[in-house]
ZADREN-827079 format. One record per residue: residue in one letter; x, y, z of N, C-alpha, C in turn. Coordinates in steps of 0.1 Angstrom, whole numbers, plus 5000, padded with zeros to 4 digits. Example, Ala and Ser with C-alpha at 12.3 -4.5 7.8 and 13.67 -1.06 7.14 Angstrom:
BEGIN
a513249435078512349555078513249675078;s512849785071513749895071512950005079;
This chain:
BEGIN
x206084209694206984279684206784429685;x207784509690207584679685207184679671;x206384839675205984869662207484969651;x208685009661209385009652210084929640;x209784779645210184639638208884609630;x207884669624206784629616206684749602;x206284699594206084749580204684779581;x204584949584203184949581202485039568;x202885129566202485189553202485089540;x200985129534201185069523202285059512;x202685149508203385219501205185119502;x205485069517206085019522206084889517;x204684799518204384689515204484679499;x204184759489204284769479205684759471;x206484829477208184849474208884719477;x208484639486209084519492208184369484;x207084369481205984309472206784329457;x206384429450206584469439208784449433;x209484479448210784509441211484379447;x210984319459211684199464211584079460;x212383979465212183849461210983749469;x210983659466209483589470209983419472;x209683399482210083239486208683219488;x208083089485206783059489207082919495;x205982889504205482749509204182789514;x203682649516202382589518201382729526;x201682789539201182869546201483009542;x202483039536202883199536203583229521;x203683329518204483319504205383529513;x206383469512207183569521208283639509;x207983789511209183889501210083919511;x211083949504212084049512213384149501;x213484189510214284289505215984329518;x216384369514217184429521217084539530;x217884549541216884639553217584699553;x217084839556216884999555217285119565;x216985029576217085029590217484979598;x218284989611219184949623218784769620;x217284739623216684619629215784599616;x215884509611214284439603213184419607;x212584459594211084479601210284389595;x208984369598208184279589206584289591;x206284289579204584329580204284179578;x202784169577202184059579200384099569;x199883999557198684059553198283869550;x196983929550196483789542194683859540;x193983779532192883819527191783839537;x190783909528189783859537188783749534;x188883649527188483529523188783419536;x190283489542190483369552189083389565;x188683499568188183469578187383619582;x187083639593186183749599187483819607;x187183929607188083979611188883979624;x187883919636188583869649189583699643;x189083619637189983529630191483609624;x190883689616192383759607193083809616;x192883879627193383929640194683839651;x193783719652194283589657195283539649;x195283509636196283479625197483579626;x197183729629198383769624199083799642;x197883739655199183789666200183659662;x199383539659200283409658201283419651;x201383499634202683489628203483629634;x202883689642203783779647204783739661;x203883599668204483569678205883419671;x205383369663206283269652207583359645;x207383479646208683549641209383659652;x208783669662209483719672210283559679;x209783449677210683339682211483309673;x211383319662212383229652213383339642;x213383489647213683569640214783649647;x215883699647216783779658217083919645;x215784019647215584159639216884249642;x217684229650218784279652219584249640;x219784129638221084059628220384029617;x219183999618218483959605218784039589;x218984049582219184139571218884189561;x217384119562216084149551214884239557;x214084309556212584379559211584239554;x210484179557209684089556208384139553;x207884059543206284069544206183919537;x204983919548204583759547203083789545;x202583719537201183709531200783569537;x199583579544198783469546198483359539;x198183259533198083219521196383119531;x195383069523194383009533194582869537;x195982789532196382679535196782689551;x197282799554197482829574196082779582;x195382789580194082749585193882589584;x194082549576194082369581195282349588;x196282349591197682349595197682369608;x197982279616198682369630199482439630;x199582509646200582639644201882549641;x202282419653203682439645204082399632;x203182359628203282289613203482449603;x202782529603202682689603204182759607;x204382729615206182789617207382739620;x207182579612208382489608208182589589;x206882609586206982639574207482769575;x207282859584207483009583209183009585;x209882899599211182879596211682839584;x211482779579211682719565211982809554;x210982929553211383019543212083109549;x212183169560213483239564214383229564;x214583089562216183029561216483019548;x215182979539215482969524216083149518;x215383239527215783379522216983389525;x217583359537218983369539220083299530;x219783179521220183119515220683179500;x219383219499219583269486220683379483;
């Protein structure tokens, strides 16, 4: 994923957290907002309870590689932040991004 398609400032994460809407499932509990910019973007957090930080590392190339496949940031029409939830860690990946599909489509619905 470019880094011009990612949410990195806090301050960023906070506006979209605090002002957007929130779909949850099992692995992720995902905000959005409406996007701001050409292409949507999307940050990615989760604790450090889940793991050491080469683990947290690994978690977030996977949901970054699960939303460059299931995501087209061109047409998309929300900014994303997806929070880790520690239920992703028992879960396989695809079980992990039938759920990550799942709420992207629920955001579009809404």
């Amino acid at each position: 994923m470019k880094k011009k398609n990612r949410v990195k400032k806090a301050q960023e994460f906070q506006i979209l957290i605090h002002q957007g809407q929130k779909v949850v499932c099992p692995s992720f509990v995902m905000y959005f907002l409406p996007k701001k910019e050409e292409e949507a973007r999307i940050g990615i957090t989760l604790s450090k309870k889940i793991g050491n930080a080469v683990e947290r590392n690994k978690i977030k190339r996977q949901v970054r590689m699960m939303c460059m496949e299931s995501i087209d940031l061109v047409h998309y029409p929300f900014d994303l932040v997806f929070i880790v939830r520690h239920e992703y860690t028992s879960l396989r990946y695809f079980d992990n991004k039938n759920n990550l599909e799942k709420a992207v489509l629920k955001a579009t619905i809404k």
